[in-house]
DRENKOL-133382 format. One record per residue (C-alpha): residue number from 1; residue in one letter; x, z, y. Coordinates in steps of 0.2 Angstrom, whole numbers, plus 5000, padded with zeros to 4 digits. Layout:
N
NUM; a; X; Z; Y
...
***
This chain:
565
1; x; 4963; 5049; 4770
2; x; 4953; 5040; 4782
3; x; 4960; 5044; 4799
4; x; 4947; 5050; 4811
5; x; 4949; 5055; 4831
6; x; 4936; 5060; 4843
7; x; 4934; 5064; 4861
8; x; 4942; 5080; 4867
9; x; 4934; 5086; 4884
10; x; 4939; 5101; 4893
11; x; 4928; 5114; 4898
12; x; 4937; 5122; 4912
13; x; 4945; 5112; 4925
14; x; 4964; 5114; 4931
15; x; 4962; 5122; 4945
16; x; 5024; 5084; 5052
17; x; 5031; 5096; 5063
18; x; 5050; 5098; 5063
19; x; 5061; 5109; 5070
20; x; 5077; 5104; 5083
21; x; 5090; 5108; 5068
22; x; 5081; 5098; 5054
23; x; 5086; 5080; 5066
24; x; 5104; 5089; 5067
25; x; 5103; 5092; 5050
26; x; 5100; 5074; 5047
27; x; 5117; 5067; 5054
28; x; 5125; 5081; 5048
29; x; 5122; 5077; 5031
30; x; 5130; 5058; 5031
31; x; 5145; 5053; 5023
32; x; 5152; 5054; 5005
33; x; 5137; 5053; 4995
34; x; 5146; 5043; 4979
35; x; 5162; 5059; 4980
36; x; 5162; 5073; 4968
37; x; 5153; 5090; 4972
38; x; 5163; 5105; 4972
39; x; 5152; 5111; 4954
40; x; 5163; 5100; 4946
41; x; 5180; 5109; 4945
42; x; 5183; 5113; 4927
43; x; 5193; 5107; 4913
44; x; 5179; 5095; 4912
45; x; 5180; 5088; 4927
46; x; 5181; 5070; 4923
47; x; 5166; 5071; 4912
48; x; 5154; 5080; 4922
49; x; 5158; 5066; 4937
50; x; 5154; 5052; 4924
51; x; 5139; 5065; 4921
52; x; 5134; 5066; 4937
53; x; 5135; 5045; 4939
54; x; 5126; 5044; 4923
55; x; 5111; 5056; 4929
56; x; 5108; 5050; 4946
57; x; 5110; 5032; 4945
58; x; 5112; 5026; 4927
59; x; 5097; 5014; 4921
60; x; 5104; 5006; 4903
61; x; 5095; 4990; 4910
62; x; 5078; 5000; 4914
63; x; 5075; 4988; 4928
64; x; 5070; 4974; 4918
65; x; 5057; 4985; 4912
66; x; 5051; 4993; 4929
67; x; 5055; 4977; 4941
68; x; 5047; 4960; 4927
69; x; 5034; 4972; 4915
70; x; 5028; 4984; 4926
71; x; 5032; 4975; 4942
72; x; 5031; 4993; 4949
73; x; 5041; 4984; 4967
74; x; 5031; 4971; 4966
75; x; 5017; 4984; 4968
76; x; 5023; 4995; 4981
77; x; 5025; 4979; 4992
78; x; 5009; 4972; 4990
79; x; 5002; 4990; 4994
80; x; 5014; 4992; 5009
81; x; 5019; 5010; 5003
82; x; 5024; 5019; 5016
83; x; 5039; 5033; 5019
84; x; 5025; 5046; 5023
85; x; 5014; 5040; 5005
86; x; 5032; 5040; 4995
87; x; 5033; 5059; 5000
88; x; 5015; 5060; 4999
89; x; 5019; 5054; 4979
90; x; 5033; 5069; 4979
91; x; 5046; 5057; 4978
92; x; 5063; 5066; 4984
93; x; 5074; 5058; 4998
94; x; 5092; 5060; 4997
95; x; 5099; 5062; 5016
96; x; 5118; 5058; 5009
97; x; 5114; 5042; 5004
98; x; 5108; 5035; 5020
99; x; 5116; 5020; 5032
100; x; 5120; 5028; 5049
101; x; 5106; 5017; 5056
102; x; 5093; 5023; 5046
103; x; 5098; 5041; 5049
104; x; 5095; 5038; 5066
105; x; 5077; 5030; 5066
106; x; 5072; 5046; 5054
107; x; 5079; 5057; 5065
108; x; 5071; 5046; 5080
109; x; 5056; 5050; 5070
110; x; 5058; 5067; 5068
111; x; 5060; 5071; 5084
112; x; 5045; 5061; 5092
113; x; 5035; 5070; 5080
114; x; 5043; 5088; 5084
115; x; 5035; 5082; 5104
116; x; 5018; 5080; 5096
117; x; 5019; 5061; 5091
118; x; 5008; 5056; 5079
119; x; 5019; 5054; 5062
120; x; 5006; 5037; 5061
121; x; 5015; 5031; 5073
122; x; 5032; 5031; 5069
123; x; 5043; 5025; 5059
124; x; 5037; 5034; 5043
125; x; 5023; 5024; 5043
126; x; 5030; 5007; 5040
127; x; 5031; 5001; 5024
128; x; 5049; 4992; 5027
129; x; 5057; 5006; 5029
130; x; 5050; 5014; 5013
131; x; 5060; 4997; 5007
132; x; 5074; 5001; 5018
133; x; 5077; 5021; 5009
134; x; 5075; 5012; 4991
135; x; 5090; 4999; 4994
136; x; 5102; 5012; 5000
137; x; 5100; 5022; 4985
138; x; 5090; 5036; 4994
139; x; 5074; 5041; 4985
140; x; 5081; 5048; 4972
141; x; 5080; 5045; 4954
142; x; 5075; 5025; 4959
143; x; 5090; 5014; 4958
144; x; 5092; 4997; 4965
145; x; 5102; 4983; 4955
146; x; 5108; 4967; 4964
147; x; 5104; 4949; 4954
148; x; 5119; 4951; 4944
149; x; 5113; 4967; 4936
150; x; 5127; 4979; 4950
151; x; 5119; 4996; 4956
152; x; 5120; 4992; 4974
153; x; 5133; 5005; 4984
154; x; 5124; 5019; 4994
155; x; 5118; 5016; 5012
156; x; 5131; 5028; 5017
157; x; 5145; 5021; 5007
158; x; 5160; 5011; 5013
159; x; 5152; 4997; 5003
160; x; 5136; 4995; 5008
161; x; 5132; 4980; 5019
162; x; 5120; 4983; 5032
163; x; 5113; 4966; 5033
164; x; 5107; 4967; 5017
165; x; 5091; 4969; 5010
166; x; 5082; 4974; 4993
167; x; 5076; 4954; 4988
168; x; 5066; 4953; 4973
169; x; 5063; 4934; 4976
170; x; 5085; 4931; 4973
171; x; 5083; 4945; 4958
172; x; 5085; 4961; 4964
173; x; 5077; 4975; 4957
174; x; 5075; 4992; 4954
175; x; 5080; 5005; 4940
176; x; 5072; 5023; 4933
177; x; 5085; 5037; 4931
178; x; 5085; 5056; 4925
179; x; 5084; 5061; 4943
180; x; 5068; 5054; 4945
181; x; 5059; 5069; 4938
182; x; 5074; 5081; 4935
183; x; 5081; 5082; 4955
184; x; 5073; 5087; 4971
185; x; 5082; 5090; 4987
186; x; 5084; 5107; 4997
187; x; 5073; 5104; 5011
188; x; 5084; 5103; 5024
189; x; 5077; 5089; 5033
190; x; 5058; 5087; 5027
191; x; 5053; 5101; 5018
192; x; 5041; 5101; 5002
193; x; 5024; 5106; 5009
194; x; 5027; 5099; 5027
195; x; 5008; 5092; 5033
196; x; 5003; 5092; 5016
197; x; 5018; 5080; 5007
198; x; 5023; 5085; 4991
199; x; 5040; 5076; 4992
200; x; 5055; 5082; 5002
201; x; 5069; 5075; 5014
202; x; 5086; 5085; 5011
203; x; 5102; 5087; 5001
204; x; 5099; 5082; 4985
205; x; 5100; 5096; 4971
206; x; 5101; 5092; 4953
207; x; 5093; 5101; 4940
208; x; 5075; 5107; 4946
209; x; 5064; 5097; 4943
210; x; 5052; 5087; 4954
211; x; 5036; 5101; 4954
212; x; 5023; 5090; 4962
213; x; 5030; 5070; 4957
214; x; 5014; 5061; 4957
215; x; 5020; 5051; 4941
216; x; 5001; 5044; 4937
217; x; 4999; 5038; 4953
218; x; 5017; 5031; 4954
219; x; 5015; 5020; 4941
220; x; 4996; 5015; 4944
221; x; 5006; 5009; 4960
222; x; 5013; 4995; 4950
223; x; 5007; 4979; 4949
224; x; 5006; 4977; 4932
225; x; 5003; 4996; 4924
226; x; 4995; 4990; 4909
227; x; 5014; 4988; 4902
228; x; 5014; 5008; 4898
229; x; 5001; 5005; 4886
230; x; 5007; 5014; 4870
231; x; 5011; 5030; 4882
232; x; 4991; 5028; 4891
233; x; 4977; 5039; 4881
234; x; 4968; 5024; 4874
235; x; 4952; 5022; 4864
236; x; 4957; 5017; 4848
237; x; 4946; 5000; 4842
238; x; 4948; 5002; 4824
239; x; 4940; 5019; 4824
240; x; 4925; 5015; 4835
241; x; 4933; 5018; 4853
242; x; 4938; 5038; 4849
243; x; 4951; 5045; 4858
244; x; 4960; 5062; 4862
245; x; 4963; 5066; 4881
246; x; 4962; 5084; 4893
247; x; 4948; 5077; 4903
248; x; 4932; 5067; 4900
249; x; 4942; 5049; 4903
250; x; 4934; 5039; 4888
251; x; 4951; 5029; 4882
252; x; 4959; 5013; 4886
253; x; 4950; 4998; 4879
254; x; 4951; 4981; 4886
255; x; 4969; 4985; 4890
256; x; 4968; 4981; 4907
257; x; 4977; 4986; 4923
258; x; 4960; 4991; 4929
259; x; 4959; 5005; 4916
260; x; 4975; 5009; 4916
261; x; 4975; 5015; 4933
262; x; 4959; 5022; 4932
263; x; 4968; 5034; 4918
264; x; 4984; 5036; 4929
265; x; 4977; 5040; 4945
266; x; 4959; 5045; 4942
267; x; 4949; 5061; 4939
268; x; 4935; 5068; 4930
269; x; 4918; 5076; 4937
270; x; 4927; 5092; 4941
271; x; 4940; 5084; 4952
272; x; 4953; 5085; 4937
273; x; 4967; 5074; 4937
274; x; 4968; 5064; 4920
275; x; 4987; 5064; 4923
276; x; 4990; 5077; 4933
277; x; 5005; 5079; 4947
278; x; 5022; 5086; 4941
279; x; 5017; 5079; 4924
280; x; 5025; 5067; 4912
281; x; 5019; 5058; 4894
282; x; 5033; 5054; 4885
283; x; 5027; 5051; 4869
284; x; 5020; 5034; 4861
285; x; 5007; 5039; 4853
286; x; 4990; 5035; 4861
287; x; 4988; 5051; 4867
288; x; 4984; 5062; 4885
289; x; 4998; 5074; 4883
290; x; 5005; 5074; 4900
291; x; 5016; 5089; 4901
292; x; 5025; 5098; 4914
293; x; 5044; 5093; 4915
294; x; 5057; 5103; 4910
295; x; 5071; 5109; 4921
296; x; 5089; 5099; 4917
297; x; 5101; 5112; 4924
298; x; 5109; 5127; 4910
299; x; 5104; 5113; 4896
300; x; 5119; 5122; 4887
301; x; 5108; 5138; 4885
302; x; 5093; 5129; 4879
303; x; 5088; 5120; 4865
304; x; 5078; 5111; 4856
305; x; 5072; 5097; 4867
306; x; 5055; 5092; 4871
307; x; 5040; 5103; 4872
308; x; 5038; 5101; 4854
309; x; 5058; 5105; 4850
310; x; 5057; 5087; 4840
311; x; 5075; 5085; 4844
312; x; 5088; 5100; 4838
313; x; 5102; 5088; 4849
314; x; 5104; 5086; 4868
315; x; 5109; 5069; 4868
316; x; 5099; 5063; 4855
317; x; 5083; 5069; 4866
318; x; 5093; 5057; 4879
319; x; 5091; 5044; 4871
320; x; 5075; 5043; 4866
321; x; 5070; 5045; 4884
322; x; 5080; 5032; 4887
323; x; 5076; 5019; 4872
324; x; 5058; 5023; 4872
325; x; 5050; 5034; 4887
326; x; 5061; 5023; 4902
327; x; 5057; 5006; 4892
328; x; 5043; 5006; 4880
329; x; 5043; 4989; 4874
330; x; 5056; 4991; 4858
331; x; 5036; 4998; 4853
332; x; 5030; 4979; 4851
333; x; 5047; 4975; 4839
334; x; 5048; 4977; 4821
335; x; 5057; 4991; 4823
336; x; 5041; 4998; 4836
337; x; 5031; 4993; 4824
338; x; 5039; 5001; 4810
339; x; 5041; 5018; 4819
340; x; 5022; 5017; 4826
341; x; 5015; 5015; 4807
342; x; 5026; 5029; 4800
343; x; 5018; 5040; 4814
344; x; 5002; 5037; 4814
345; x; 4997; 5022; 4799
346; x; 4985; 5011; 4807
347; x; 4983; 5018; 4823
348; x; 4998; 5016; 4825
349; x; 4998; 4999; 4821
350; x; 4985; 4995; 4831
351; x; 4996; 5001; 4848
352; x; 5008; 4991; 4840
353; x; 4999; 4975; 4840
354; x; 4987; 4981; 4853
355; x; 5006; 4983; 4865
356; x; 5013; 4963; 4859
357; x; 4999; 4956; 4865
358; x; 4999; 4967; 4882
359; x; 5017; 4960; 4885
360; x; 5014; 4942; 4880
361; x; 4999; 4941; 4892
362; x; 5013; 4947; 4905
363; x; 5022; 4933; 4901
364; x; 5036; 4942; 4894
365; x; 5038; 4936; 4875
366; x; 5053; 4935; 4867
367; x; 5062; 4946; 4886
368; x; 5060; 4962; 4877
369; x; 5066; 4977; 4876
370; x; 5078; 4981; 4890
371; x; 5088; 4994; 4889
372; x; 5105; 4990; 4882
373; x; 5107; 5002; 4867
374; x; 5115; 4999; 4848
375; x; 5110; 4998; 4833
376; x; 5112; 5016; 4825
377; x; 5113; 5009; 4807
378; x; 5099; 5025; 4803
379; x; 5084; 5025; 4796
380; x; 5070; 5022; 4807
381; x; 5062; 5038; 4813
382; x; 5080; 5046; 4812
383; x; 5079; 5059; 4829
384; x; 5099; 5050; 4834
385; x; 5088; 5036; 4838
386; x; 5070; 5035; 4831
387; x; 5068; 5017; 4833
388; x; 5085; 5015; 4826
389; x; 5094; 5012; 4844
390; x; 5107; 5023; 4854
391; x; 5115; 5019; 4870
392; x; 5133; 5023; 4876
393; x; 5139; 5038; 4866
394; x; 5152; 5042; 4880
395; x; 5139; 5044; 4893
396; x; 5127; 5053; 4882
397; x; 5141; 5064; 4881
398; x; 5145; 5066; 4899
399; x; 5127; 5067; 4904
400; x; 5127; 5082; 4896
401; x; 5143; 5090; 4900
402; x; 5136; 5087; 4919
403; x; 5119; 5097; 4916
404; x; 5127; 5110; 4903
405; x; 5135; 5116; 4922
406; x; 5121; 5112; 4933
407; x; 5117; 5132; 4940
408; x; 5099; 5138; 4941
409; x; 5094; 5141; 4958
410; x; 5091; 5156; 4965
411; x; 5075; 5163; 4973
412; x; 5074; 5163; 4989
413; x; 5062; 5179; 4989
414; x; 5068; 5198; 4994
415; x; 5068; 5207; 4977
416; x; 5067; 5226; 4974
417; x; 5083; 5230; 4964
418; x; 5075; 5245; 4956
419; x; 5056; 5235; 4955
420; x; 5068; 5221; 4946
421; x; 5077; 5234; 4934
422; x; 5063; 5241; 4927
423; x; 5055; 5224; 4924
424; x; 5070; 5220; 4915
425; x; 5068; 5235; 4904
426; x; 5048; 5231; 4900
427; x; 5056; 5213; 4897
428; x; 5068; 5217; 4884
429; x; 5054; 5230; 4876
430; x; 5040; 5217; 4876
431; x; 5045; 5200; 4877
432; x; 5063; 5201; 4871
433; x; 5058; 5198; 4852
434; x; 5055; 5178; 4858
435; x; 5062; 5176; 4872
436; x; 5081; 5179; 4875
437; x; 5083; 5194; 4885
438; x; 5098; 5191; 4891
439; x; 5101; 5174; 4903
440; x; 5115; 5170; 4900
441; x; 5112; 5167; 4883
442; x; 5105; 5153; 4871
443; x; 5088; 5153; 4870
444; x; 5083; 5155; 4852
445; x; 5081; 5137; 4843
446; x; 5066; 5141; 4831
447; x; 5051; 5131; 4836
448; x; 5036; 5146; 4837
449; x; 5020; 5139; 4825
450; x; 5006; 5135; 4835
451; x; 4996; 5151; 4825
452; x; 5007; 5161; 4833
453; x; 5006; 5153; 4852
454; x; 4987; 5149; 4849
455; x; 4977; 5161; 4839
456; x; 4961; 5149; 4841
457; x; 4970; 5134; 4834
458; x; 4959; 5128; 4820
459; x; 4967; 5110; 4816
460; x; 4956; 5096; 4808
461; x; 4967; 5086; 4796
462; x; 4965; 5066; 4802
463; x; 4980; 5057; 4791
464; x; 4992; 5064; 4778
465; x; 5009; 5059; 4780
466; x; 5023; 5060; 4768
467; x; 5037; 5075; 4769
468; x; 5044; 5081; 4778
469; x; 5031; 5075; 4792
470; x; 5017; 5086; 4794
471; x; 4999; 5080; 4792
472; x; 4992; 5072; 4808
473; x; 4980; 5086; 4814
474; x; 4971; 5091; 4830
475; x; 4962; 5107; 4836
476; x; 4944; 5100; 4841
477; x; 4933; 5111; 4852
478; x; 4942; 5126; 4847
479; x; 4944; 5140; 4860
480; x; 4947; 5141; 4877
481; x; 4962; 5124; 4878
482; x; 4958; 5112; 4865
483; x; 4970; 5101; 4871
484; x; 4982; 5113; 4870
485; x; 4990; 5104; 4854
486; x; 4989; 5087; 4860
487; x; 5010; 5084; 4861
488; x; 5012; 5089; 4844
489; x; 4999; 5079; 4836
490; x; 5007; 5065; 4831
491; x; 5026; 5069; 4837
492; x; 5034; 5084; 4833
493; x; 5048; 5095; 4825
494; x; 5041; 5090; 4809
495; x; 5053; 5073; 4812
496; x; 5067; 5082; 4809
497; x; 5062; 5095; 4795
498; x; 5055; 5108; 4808
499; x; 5037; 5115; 4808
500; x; 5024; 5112; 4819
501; x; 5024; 5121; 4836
502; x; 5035; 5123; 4854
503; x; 5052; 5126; 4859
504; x; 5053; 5143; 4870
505; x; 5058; 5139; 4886
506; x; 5072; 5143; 4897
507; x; 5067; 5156; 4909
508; x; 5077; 5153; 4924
509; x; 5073; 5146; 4941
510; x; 5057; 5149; 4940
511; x; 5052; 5151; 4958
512; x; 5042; 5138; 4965
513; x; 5033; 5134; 4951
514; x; 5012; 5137; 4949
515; x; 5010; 5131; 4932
516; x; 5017; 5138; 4918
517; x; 5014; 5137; 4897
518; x; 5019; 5116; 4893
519; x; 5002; 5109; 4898
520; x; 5001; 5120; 4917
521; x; 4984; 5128; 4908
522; x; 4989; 5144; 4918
523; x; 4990; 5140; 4936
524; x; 4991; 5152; 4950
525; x; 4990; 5150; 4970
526; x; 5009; 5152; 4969
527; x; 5022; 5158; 4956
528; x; 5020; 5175; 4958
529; x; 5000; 5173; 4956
530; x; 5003; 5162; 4940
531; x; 5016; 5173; 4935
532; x; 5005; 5190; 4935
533; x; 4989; 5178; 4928
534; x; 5001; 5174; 4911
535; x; 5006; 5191; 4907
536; x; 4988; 5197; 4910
537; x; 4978; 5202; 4896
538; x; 4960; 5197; 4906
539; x; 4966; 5179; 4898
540; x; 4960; 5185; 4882
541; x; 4967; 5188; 4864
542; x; 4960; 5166; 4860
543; x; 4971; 5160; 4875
544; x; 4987; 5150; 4873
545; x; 5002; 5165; 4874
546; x; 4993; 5178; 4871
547; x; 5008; 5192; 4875
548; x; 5001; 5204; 4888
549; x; 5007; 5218; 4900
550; x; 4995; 5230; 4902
551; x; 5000; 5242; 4913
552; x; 4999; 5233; 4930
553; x; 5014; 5241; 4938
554; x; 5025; 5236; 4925
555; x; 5017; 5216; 4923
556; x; 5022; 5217; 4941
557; x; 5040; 5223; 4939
558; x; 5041; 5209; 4924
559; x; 5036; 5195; 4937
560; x; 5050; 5201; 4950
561; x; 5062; 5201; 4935
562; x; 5058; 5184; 4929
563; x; 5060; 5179; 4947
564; x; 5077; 5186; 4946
565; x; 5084; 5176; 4932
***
């Protein structure tokens, strides 16, 4: 069957004053930022602190990707990021990690703009210092490695020299770890939201993830963002430039940085981000399907992984991120290619060869891939590791025994006892038949079909594919979120002998959060409003999650429960 793709456009578009304790705050959070946290007592305990290591700082050799393909450093010196545009990206800064000398110009900082300095004019707005947080380890999630391939020690480590700097010129470089997306801090220095930055200055917490990381603009940052290819919508050439996005971006099809950032950190007429804050794509496939991240803490309570549920395992979820989504280029292998075909036939040959010749222009032929993973000895396509590659068993392992005890955080907010009880009752009445109505149970691991979750889905067949993977289809112009189906178009539980649909998610620490459903398509001013907009039936019976509370005391009661969990 000939495979045929067209356009999807939406119709409806997504919607520094400090105070005297926060430079206190700052000092008083130096010191011991490599030693164990109190979470890990347990029988566990040596585990969950290799866990710990393995989700804040572990790379698998990322950094060759992100420092000689991306050039994403490269980038953000030549653009002379500053400390107030890294929080302005939502990157997350981790006060523990911090030299003593740098703690005191931030606090100097601080407290000149507490006495009405302009933050312009300190030392938030030079881009060495921005430099300076990244070689101590501090903006979480990015790791610095010296020349010999060491993560450097922490500012605030015994270890860390102070003379040192991060030098890309005698081969330093700099890393992508789970934290990047799945940590934030507890605003304790800088808070999220202060003069307008989406990024924090604080303790760090694992688990939550990063609600507004800018991850478009981060990597349309780097110098050479054109090496994300297969995981950028593109217009396909051998089917007359179609392509499949949320917003009226027309596809990738020179495959040049230009585009590339013009997808990554551009918008439509309406002001829509193509890839949208608090987003991530993850999948190879040619395809917009950014998606809202997923929480890493509880992770023994939830399963399967992905917004799809393509992988029934934890760890083999892990390494895919880390063999594919951290360090794309195993795509322009044989083994990419392979994978790619099996997929999506010649599409995805075409971001196959379409990828090679992306990397060779970059002058990286024969460097490829990075990461340091195993052969599996699987079949490719296997979900343990679909391009038939796993990194280190033991800290897959320990990864997970880490955010298996990450706790959920709690909201903040006053709750009604007796408001919350009665939600908790309409819950278990309504909702309790998917979702798990206790939470301090498993979620339940059936994937729920997209017919269920999206009574407008009318998919159009594009490719057949051989069992147990399920025809490539797509929803085109069909109700009110045609895009609504775009991460399981090509990758989806169908890999591992599963239907077509999502994984139900885990619905714990949910405050903060203003978008909900996987693609953010119901958005509120904050989570209470997005909360009372999901469970309200003026969305309509055609809307994704059609499962309503009519009555408006009790939708209310609900919201204050969930907020609860």
């Amino acid at each position: 069957m000939t495979l045929k793709l067209h356009l999807v456009r939406l119709r409806r578009p997504l919607a520094l004053a400090a105070s005297a304790g926060a430079a206190l705050a700052l000092l008083g959070c130096l010191g011991g930022g490599d030693g164990p946290s109190s979470a890990e007592a347990g029988p566990d305990r040596a585990a969950v602190a290799l866990g710990r290591e393995v989700f804040r700082y572990e790379t698998f050799g990322n950094e060759g990707f992100w420092t000689d393909a991306m050039r994403l450093p490269q980038g953000l010196v030549k653009a002379g990021l500053t400390p107030l545009q890294a929080l302005g990206l939502g990157l997350n800064v981790d006060v523990e990690a911090l030299s003593p000398a740098t703690a005191q110009a931030l606090t100097k900082a601080l407290a000149e703009i507490r006495n009405g300095k302009d933050p312009q004019q300190t030392v938030l707005a030079d881009p060495a210092v921005t430099l300076t947080l990244i070689n101590e380890g501090a903006v979480i999630g990015v790791v610095p490695v010296d020349a010999q391939g060491r993560r450097k020690p922490l500012g605030s480590s015994p270890q860390y020299n102070p003379n040192d700097r991060l030098d890309l010129a005698r081969g330093d470089k700099i890393g992508i770890s789970c934290a990047l997306c799945h940590s934030r801090t507890d605003n304790s220095v800088v808070p999220a939201g202060f003069a307008g930055l989406a990024g924090s200055v604080g303790r760090r917490i694992d688990g939550p993830n990063a609600i507004d990381l800018d991850v478009g603009k981060i990597l349309a940052a780097a110098d050479n963002p054109v090496a994300y290819l297969p995981l950028l919508q593109l217009a396909f050439q051998s089917l007359n430039g179609a392509s499949i996005g949320k917003t009226d971006f027309a596809g990738i099809q020179n495959d040049t940085n230009e585009e590339a950032r013009a997808y990554l950190a551009g918008a439509d007429r309406q002001g829509q981000r193509h890839y949208g804050p608090g987003t991530f794509d993850a999948l190879p496939d040619g395809i917009n399907n950014t998606a809202y991240t997923q929480a890493f803490f509880r992770t023994d309570l939830a399963a399967p992984w992905g917004h799809a549920g393509t992988f029934a395992n934890l760890d083999d979820f892990n390494n895919y991120v880390y063999t594919v989504a951290l360090d794309p280029t195993v795509l322009a292998t044989e083994r990419g290619a392979q994978l790619l075909t099996t997929l999506a036939g010649p599409v995805g040959q075409e971001i196959h060869q379409r990828y090679r010749a992306v990397l060779e222009r970059s002058g990286l032929a024969g460097r490829y891939p990075f990461v340091r993973a195993q052969p599996t000895g699987r079949p490719i396509g296997d979900p343990a590791g679909v391009v038939g590659v796993r990194v280190d068993a033991a800290k897959l392992a320990a990864l997970r025994a880490y955010t298996d005890q990450l706790a959920a955080p709690r909201t903040q907010r006053q709750l009604d006892p007796a408001l919350v009880q009665r939600g908790q009752q309409v819950f278990a009445q309504q909702c309790a038949s998917c979702h798990t109505a206790d939470p301090n149970r498993p979620v339940q691991t059936a994937v729920q079909p997209l017919s269920t979750l999206y009574p407008a889905y009318r998919p159009q067949v594009l490719l057949s594919r051989p069992a147990p993977l399920s025809p490539v289809q797509k929803s085109f112009d069909q109700g009110p979120r045609p895009s609504y189906d775009n991460e399981v178009v090509v990758i989806n539980a169908s890999l591992r002998g599963e239907r077509v649909g999502y994984a139900q998610p885990l619905l714990l620490g949910l405050d903060g959060r203003k978008d909900f459903l996987h693609d953010g398509s119901v958005e509120g001013r904050d989570t209470l409003e997005a909360l009372r907009w999901l469970l309200d039936p003026q969305r309509g019976g055609q809307a994704p999650h059609p499962f309503y509370v009519g009555n408006v005391a009790d939708r209310d009661a609900v919201v204050h429960y969930l907020l609860s969990r």
